[in-house]
C-alpha positions as CSV (number, residue, x, y, z in Angstrom):
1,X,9.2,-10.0,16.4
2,X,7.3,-11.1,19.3
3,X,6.2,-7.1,19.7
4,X,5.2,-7.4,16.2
5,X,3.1,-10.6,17.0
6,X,1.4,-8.7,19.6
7,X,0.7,-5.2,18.4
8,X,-1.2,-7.8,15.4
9,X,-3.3,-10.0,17.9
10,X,-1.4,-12.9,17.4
11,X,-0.7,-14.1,21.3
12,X,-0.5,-17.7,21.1
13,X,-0.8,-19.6,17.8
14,X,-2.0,-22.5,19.5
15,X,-5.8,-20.2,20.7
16,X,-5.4,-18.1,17.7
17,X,-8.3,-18.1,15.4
18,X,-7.3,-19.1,11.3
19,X,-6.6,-15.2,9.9
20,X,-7.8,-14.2,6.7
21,X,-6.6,-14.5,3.5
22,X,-5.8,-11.1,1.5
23,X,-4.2,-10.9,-1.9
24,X,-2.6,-7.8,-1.0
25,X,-0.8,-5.3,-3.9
26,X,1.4,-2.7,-2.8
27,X,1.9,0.1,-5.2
28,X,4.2,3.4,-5.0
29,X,5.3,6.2,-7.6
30,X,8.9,5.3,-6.7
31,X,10.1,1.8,-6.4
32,X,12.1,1.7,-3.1
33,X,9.3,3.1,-1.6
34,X,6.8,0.1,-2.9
35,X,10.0,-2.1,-1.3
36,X,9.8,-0.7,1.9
37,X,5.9,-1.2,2.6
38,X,5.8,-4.0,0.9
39,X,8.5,-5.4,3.5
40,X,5.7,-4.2,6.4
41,X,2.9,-6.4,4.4
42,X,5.3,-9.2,4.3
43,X,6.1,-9.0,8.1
44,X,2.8,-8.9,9.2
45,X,1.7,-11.8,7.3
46,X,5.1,-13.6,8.4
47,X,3.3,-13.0,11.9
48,X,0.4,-14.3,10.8
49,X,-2.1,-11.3,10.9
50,X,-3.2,-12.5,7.4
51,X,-2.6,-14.9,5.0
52,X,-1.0,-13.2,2.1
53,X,-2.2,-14.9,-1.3
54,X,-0.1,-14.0,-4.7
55,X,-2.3,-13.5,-7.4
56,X,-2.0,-12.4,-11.3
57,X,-2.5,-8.5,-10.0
58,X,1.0,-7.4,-10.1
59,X,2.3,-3.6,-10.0
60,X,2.0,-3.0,-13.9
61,X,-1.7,-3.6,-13.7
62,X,-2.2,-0.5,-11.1
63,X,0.8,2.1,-11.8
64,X,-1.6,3.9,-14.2
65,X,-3.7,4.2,-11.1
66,X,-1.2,6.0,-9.9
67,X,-2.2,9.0,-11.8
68,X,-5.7,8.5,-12.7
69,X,-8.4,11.2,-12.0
70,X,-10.4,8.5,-10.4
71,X,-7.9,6.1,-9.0
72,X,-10.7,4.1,-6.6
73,X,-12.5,3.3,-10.0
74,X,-9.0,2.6,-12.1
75,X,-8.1,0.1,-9.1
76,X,-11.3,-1.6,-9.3
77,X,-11.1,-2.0,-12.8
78,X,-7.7,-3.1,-12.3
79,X,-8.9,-6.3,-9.8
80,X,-11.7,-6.5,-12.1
81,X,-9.8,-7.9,-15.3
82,X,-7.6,-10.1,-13.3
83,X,-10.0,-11.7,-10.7
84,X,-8.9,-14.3,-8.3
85,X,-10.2,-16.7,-5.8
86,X,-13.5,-15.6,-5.0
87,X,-12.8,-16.4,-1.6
88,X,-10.0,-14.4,-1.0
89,X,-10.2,-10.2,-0.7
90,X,-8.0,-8.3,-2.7
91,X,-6.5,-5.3,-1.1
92,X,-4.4,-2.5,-3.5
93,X,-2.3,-0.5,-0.9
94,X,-1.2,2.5,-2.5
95,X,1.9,4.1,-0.4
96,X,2.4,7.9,-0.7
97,X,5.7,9.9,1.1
98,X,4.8,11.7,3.8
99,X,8.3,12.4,5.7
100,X,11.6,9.9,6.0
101,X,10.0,6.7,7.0
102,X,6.5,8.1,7.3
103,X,3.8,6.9,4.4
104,X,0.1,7.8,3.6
105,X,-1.5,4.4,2.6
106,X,-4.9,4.6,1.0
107,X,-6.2,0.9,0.6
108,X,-8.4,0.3,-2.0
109,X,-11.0,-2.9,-1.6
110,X,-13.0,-4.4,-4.5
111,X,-16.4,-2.8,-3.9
112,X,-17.2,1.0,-4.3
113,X,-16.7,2.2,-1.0
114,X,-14.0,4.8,-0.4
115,X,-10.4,3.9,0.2
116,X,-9.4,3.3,4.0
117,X,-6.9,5.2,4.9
118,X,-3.9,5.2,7.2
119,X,-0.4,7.3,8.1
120,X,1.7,4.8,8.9
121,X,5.7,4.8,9.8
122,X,7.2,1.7,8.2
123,X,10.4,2.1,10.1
124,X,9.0,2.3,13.2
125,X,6.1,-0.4,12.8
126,X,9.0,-3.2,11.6
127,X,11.6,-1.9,14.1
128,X,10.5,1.1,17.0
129,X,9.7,1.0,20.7
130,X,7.0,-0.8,21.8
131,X,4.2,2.1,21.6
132,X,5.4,3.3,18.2
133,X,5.4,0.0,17.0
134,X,1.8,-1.1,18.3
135,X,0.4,2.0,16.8
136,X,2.0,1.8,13.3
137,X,1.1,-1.8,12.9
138,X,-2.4,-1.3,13.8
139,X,-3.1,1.6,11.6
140,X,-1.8,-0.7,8.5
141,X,-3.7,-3.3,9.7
142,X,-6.5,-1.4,10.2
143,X,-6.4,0.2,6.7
144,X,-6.0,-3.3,5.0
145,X,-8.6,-5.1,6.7
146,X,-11.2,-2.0,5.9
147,X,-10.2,-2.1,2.1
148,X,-10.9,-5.7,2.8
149,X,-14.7,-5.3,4.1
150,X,-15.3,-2.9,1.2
151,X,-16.8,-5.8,-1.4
């Protein structure tokens, strides 16, 4: 964990700056796959990269998004009807299959911009080497906090 700390900016919680606080949804077409990267946004909030704020969004309001033409305006609409603290961004993570462990995350933010996007290997960012682990965990965190700009 204290690679995970690292790869996430989080050196010494003592100089550390207060993170930010995301409401962050993870969505997938199957459900051990929303498990699995939903386990990586709870780790890196565990190492404090970001506060992570529950919130009245759940997986029901965005698994028609799933299929949708136009999923960046169905996921808006989505965070629309269920808004929550206005000072907290929401973030809708949607994970794709890509190989084994490997996932394409397009993160969705509350304003129009386009997703952020990210391939990311949940295996290796919660448990691989150093390099592979540093990598992973800043391309998810990298993905989130774009969504996150996007307001």
């Amino acid at each position: 964990m204290v690679a995970l700390a690292a790869a996430l900016g989080v050196a010494n919680i003592a100089h550390a700056s207060i993170p930010p606080s995301y409401r962050v949804v993870v969505v997938a077409s199957e459900h051990e796959d929303e498990a699995v990267n939903r386990a990586l946004v709870e780790a890196m909030s565990a190492q404090q990269a970001f506060f992570w704020v529950r919130g009245e969004l759940h997986l029901g309001d965005l698994a028609p998004c799933l299929a949708a033409a136009d999923a960046a305006a169905c996921v808006r609409a989505a965070v629309a009807a269920k808004p929550g603290d206005p000072n907290v961004r929401t973030v809708v993570v949607v994970a794709s299959p890509e190989a084994e462990a490997r996932f394409a995350w397009r993160c969705f933010g509350e304003g129009a911009a386009a997703p952020a996007s990210a391939s990311v290997d949940v295996q290796a960012a919660l448990f691989g080497a150093d390099e592979a682990q540093v990598a992973n965990l800043r391309a998810a965190m990298g993905c989130i906090a774009a969504a996150a700009a996007s307001r």
